[in-house]
Structure formats: C-alpha cells, structure tokens
C-alpha positions in Angstrom: -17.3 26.7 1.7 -19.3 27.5 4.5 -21.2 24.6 4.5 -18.0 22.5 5.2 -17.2 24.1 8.0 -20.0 23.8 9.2 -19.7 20.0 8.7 -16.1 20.2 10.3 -16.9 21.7 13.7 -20.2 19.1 14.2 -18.5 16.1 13.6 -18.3 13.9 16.6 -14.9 11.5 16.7 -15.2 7.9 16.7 -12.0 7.7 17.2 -10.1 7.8 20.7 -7.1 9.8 20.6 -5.1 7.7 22.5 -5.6 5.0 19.3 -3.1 7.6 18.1 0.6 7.5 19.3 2.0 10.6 19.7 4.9 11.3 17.5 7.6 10.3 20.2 5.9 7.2 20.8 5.8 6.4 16.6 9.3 7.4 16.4 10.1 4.4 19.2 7.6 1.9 17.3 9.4 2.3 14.0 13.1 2.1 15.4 11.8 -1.4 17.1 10.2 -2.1 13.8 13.2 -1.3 12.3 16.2 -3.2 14.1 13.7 -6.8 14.2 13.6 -6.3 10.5 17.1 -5.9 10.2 18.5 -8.3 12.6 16.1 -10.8 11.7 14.1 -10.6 8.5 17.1 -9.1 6.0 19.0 -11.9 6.6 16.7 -14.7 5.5 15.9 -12.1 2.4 19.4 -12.0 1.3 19.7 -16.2 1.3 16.7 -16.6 -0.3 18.0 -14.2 -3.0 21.5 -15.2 -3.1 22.7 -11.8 -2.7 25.6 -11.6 -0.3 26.3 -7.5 -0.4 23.6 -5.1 -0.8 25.2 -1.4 -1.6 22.5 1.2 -1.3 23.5 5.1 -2.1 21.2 7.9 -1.9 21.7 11.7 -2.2 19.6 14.3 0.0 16.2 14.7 -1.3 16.4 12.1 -4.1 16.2 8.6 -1.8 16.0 5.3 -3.3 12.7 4.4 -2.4 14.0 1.3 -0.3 16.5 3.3 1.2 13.7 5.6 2.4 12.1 2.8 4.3 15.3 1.9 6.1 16.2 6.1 7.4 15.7 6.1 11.4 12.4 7.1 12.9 14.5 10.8 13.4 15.7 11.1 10.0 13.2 12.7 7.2 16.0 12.2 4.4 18.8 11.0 3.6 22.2 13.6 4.9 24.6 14.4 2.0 25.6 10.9 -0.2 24.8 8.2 2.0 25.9 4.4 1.2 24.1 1.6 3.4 26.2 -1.8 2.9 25.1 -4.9 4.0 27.2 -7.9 4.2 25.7 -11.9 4.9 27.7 -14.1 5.7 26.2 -17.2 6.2 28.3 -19.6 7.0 29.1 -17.6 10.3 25.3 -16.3 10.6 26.0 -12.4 10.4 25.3 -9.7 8.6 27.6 -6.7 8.9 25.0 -3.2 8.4 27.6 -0.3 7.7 27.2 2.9 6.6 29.8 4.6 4.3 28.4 8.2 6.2 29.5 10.7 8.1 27.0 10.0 11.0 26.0 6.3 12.3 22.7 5.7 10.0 20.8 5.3 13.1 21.1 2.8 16.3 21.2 -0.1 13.5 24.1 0.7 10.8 27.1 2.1 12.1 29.4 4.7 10.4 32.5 3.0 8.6 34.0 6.3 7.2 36.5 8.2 9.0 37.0 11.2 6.5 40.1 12.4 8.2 42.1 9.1 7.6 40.4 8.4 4.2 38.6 12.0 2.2 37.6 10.3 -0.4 34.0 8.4 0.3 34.4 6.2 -2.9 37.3 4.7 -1.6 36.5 4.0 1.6 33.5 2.0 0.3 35.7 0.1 -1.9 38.0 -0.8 0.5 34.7 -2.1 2.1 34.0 -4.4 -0.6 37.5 -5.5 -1.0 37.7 -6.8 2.9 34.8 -8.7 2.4 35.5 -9.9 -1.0 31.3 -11.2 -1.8 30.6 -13.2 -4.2 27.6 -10.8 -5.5 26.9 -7.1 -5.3 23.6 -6.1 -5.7 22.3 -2.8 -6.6 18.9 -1.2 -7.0 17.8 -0.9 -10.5 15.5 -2.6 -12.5 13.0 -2.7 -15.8 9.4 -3.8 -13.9 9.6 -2.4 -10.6 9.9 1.4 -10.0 10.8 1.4 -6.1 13.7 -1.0 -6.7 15.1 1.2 -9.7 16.0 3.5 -6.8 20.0 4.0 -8.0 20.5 7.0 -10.3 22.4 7.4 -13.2 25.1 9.5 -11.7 25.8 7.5 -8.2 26.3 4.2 -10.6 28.6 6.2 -12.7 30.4 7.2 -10.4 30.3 3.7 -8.2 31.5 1.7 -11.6 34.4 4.1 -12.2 35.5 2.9 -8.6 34.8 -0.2 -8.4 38.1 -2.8 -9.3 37.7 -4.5 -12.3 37.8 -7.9 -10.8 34.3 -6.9 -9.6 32.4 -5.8 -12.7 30.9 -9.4 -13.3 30.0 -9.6 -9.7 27.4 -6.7 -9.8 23.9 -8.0 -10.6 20.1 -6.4 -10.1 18.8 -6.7 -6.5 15.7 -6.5 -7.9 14.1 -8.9 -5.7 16.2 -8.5 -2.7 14.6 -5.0 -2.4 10.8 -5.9 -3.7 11.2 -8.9 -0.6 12.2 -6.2 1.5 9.4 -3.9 0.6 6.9 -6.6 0.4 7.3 -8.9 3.3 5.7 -7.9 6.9 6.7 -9.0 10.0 4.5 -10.7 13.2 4.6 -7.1 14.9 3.5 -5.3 11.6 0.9 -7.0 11.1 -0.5 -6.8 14.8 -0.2 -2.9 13.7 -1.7 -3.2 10.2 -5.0 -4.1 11.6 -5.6 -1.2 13.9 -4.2 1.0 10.5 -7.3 -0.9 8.6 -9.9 -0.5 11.5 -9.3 3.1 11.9 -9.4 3.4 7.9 -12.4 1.7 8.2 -13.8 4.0 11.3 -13.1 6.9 8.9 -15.2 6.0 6.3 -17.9 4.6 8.2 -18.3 8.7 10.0 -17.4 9.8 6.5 -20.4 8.2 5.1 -23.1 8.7 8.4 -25.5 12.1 8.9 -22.7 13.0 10.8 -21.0 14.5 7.7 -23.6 14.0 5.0 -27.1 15.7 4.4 -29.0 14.5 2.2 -29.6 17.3 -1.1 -26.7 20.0 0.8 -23.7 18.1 1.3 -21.4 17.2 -2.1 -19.1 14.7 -3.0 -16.1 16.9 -2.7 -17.5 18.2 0.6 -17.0 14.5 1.8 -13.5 14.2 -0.2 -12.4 17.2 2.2 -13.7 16.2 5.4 -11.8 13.0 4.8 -8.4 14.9 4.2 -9.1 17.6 7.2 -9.8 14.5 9.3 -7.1 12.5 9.2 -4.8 15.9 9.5 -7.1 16.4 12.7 -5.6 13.0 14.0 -2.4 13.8 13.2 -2.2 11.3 10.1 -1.3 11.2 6.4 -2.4 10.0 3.4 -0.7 9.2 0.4 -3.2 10.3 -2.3 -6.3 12.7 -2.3 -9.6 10.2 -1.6 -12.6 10.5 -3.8 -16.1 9.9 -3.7 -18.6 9.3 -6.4 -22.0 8.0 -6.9 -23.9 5.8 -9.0 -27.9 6.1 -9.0 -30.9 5.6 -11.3 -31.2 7.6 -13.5 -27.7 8.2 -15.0 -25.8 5.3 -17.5 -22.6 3.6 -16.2 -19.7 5.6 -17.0 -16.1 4.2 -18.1 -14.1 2.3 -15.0 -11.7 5.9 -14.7 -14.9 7.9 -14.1 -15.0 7.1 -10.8 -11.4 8.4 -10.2 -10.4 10.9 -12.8 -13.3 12.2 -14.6 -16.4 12.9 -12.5 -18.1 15.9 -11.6 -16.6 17.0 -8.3 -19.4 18.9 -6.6 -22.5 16.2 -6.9 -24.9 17.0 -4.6 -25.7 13.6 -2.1 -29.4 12.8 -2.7 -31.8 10.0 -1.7 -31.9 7.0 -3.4 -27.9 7.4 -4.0 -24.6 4.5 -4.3 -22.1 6.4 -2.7 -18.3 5.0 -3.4 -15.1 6.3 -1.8 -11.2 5.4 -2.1 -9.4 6.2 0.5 -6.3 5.0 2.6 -3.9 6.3 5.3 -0.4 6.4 6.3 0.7 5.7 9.7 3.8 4.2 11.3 5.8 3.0 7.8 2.7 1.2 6.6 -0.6 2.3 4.5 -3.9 1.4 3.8 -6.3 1.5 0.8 -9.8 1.3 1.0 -12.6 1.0 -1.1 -16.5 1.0 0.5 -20.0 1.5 -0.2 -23.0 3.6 1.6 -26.6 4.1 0.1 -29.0 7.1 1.1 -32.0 5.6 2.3 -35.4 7.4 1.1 -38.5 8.3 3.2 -39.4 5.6 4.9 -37.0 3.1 3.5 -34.7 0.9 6.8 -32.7 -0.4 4.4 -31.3 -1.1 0.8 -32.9 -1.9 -1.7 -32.6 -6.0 -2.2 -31.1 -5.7 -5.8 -28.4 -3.5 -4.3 -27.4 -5.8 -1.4 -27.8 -8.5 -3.7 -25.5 -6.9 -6.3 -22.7 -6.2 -3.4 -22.9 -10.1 -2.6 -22.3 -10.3 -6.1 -19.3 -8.4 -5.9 -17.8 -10.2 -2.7 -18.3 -13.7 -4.5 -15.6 -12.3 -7.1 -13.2 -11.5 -3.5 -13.8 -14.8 -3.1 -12.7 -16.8 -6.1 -10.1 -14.1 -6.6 -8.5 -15.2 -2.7 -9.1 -18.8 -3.0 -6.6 -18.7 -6.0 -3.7 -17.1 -3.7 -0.8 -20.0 -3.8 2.7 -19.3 -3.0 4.6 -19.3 -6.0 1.9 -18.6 -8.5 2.6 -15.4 -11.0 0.5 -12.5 -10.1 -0.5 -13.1 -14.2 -1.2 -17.0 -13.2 -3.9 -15.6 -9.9 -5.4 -12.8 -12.7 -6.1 -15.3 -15.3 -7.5 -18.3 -13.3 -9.7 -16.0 -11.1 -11.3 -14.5 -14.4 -12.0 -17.2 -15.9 -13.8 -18.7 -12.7 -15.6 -16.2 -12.1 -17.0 -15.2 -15.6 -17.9 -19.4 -15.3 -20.5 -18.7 -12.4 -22.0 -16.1 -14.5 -19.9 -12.7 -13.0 -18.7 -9.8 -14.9 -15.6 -9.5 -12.9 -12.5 -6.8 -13.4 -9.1 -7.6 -10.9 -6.6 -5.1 -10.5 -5.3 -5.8 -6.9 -1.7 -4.3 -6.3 0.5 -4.9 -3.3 0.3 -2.6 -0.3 2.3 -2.0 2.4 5.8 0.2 3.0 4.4 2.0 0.0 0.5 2.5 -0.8 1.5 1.3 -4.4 4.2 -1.7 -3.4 6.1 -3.7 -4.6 5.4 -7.2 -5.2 3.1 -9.2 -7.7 0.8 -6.9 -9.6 -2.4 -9.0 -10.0 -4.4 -7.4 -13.1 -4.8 -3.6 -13.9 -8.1 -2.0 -14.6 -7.0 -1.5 -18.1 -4.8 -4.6 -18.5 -7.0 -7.3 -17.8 -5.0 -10.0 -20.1 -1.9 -10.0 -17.5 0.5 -7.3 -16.6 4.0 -7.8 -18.0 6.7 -7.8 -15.8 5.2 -6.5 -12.5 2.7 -9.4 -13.5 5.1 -12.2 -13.9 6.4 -12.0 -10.0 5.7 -14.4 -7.7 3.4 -14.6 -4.9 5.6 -14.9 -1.5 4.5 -16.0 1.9 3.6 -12.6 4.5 3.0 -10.0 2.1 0.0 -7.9 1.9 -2.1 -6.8 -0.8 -4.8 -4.3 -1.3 -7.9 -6.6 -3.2 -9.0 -4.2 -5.6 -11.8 -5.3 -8.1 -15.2 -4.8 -9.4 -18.3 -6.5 -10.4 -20.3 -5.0 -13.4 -24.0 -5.9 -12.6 -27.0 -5.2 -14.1 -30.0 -3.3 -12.3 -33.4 -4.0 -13.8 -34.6 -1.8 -11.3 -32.6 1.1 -12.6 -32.6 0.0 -16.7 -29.0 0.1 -16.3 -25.4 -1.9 -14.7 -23.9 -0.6 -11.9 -20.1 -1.1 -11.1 -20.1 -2.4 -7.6 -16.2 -1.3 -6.8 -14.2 -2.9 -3.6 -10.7 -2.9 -2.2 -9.6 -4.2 1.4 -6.2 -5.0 2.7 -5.6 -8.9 2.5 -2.6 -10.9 4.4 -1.2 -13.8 2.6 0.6 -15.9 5.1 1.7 -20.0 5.7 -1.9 -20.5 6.6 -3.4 -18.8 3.7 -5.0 -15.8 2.8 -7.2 -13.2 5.3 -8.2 -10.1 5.5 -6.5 -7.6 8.0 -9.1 -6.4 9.4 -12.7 -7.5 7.6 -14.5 -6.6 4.9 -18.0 -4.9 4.0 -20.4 -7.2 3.5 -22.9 -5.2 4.1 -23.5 -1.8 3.0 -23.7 1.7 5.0 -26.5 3.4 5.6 -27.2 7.2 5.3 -28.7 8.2 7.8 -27.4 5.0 9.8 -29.9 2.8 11.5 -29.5 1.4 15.0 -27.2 -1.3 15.4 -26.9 -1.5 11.8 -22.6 -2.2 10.9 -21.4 -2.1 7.1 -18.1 -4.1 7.9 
C-alpha cells in the first residue's frame, strides 16, 4: 500500500486540466448535444425505421437505458413515472417531443400533463395517442439487444390495460429505432470522441512510463489502481475496473479470459515483460475502450525485441483485413466470417470480438464476433452495419515466439468510426509499442 502512494503523489500529469471541462461547462456541452440530436438526428431515425410514435416510460432508479441517454445534463434519474412521447410527422416535417411528467423533461420535451385537470397519468397519455392517431407505436423491448429491452413488465402492463383496443395491432418493437439512437453519432460528437480517445490514450501511455512503473517493485494491480485514482484525479469515470496483465518468457499462454478474469493480481513488473492493459473512460455521454501494449526493456536493450514488434505488426495486419470488410449493410456475422477467413488465408491466427461503443461502453449496434463465439453471434450478430456509428476493434493475434518456446496473444482494441467515406480510427492506433523506461522521442501510438 505504501508503495502506491508513493507512486500517486510522484506522478507528473500529461494532461492539462483545462482539456477537462468543468462540470458546468459539460452540463452545457451535453444539452447542445442533446437538442441537435433531437431536432435533427431523431427525426431521420424514426423514417428510416418507420416508427411514427416512440412512447418511452421509466420509473426513478430503474431507467430504460435509452431513456437514460435522453435525461437533461441536470437530471441524474428519471423523477417519479416519466413517459417521453415522440411524434413524426412527416408529411409536415415535425416531430412533437412531449413529456407525460410533472416537470418539462428538460429545455427539449415539454410537459403535456396538467394533473389538476386530468389525475390520472395513463389517461392523459392516451389521450396523447388518440389526438395524434400514429400509425405505429413503438416500445422498447426486445430478444437480442439488452439496452433496447428497457420497458418493464409492470409499466407495459399497466400501458396495455390503457391503451384502446383499436391500438393493440399498432404496438410493434422499436428495437431498432432505439439501437439507431444509441448507435449513431453526430458531426459534433465525433469532433469530441477524439479528444475522449487521445486523453484515454495519454492515460495509458503515463500508466505504462517509469513514471508509475519500477521495474521488480511496482505490480500489476498497483498499475490497475493508479489508473482508477487517476481518472478520479481528473474528475472522470470509468465504466469498468481496467486490468493489466503480462505475458513473458518463461510462462505458457493461458486461455483468452486469463487476461481478464483469472490472473494473478499482484505480478511484480520485471524486465524482459509484455505488459497489456484494458481500459476506457466516460466523459460527456460517450466512452472509450482501450486496449495497448508496453515492454520493459532490459540492461542495455533501446528497444523491443524484433520478434515482438514483429508479432504486433502481425496483430495490426488482422485490424486491417478486419476494417477493410466494413460495408454498410453487411451483418456484423457477414464482417466476422469474411475477415476470419482472410486472414487465417495470409497465414494469421486471428480471434474478432469487436462490439459497438459509444452512449454505452458496451452499445448497441452490430456485435462483430465474441471471444468465445467465433462462428457468429446470433441475434446481436445478425444486425446491420449503419453509416456513423462507432465501434471498439477488439481482437487478437495468436503468434508464436521461437524466442520464448511459446505463442503469445498479441491483444488490441481502439475506437473505430465508420462513416460515408469509410472506416477510420478516432484517434490512431499503436503501431508501435511503449517502452518502459521510455526512450527519447520514442511514441507508441
């Protein structure tokens, strides 16, 4: 323990604080975020869907997911039952954004319940509905995709024992309304998304420097805990605990969940060492989840050993087939299958299991492989692949290490954009990897 603090109070920031907004200044950022979405991107969502109304109902402390995304910058939760409806009507290009609430959800959906001329909320939502008469109603559940599966049992009870009859066949999934919302960035997000990525990546590159590690003292879970004290340091979040792990010589290449769920927690760092972290943040509505490489030089050693920078060239050729296969409209199963098979024909030992990122770390959107589901993802799997979405490349090369009488698992993930022009990375990848302790001039992005 005392070591780590120690590490803690030497560390010198990369980072400017002003890179940070303060909270007042996020809280403006995601209402502007907020109301272009709204007013600009929801509406093209709901035509391409062919969903006219959009009823989403939430209780305090249990949100639909997608509901979550939409709360003002102000709100942490949702306030008693609240109902969001939405209402396109194309033909006269609007879309009405009520709330069936006590308060006005925000500056961007305005209160449509006045309890004292009608108590009961229920009705005043179906009088809603009956004034606007859609011709679909769509509400959040669904088999494949957990954040759209966001309506519990008891509000669609109680919304079908409502609802008129003439209705009933009107209701449908909005399944993919709600992954489209989740899934699609806008021009300004993305302008945000990279400095998210570059300060991920500052992170990991101080992370993995002599600035936090020394060599035969410092341990994995010492790094693991600078990473979570650091981003609380800069007033961010992350959505799950990061790890660290290491491959070296003289120890055989353990299953692919070793790395996350069953290695030794306090390995000491020590020449010669492939260090491996995960790690992402969460700032302003949007995450990141990263996946790099550092190796602990020995005496007199300026940089990695050939077979290792050869093996993480290896390892950025599979990134490569695996992106080049991005096509709107292809399955996430249809991306999976063609990329394995191309690169197992240049010789690779590939694995894919790249998921979407973005409103949630873990998004919604086309799952393209799982680590143990390498034959295609049902489901999740079968989605399409949509213009402006953004996706965290997760994958690994297996390659073998003469050198070391063993493989090695060389284990990426970046954030990717897939827009009209193709696919890119947000913000880089490594290509090269870091060096402990870092040489002059030396960069591992």
């Amino acid at each position: 323990m005392k070591k780590l603090i120690i590490l803690l109070l030497i560390f010198t920031t990369q980072i400017n604080a002003q890179q940070i907004l303060s909270e007042k200044d996020r809280a403006i950022v995601v209402d502007e975020i907020l109301a272009d979405r709204f007013n600009n991107l929801l509406p093209k969502l709901m035509d391409r869907t062919g969903i006219d109304m959009w009823i989403l109902i939430s209780r305090e402390y249990n949100e639909d997911p997608v509901l979550k995304t939409m709360l003002p910058s102000t709100w942490l939760n949702a306030r008693r039952r609240t109902i969001i409806l939405f209402y396109r009507d194309k033909e006269k290009n609007t879309l009405d954004k009520l709330a069936i609430a006590r308060y006005n959800f925000g500056d961007n959906i305005v209160s449509a319940w006045n309890k004292d001329k009608e108590p009961n909320q229920w009705k005043r939502l179906m009088q809603l509905i009956e004034e606007r008469n859609p011709n679909t109603i769509g509400l959040n559940y669904s088999t494949h995709f957990n954040i759209s599966d966001g309506l519990d049992k008891t509000d669609y009870d109680e919304f079908m024992q409502h609802l008129p009859e003439k209705y009933n066949d009107k209701i449908v999934s909005a399944e993919k309304l709600a992954i489209a919302w989740i899934e699609t960035r806008t021009a300004r997000e993305m302008v945000i998304y990279s400095q998210l990525v570059n300060i991920t990546h500052t992170i990991i590159a101080e992370a993995f420097s002599e600035k936090v590690i020394t060599q035969g003292i410092t341990s994995t879970i010492d790094v693991e805990w600078w990473l979570r004290q650091k981003i609380t340091d800069l007033g961010l979040k992350t959505w799950f605990h990061p790890s660290v792990d290491i491959q070296r010589s003289y120890e055989v290449l353990k299953s692919h969940i070793y790395s996350f769920d069953d290695r030794p927690e306090d390995m000491i760092i020590l020449p010669g060492d492939l260090l491996h972290c995960d790690f992402g943040i969460t700032y302003l509505r949007l995450n990141t989840d990263c996946q790099e490489l550092a190796y602990v030089l020995k005496p007199n050693e300026t940089e990695a050993p050939l077979f290792l920078r050869n093996a993480l060239a290896e390892g950025n050729k599979v990134q490569d087939i695996f992106t080049s296969n991005f096509e709107t409209g292809k399955t996430g199963n249809q991306i999976l299958l063609k990329s394995l098979q191309e690169a197992k024909a240049e010789g690779l030992k590939p694995s894919i299991y790249t998921h979407p990122l973005g409103s949630y770390g873990h998004s919604s959107g086309p799952t393209i492989g799982m680590w143990d589901a390498q034959g295609g993802v049902q489901g999740a799997g079968d989605y399409p692949l949509f213009p402006n979405t953004v996706y965290a490349i997760e994958l690994n090369a297996t390659v073998n290490i003469p050198q070391w009488q063993r493989d090695i698992r060389i284990m990426l993930e970046e954030a990717g954009f897939y827009g009209e022009n193709g696919f890119r990375y947000v913000n880089g990848r490594q290509t090269k990897l870091l060096l402990i302790p870092r040489l002059k001039n030396h960069q591992g992005n």
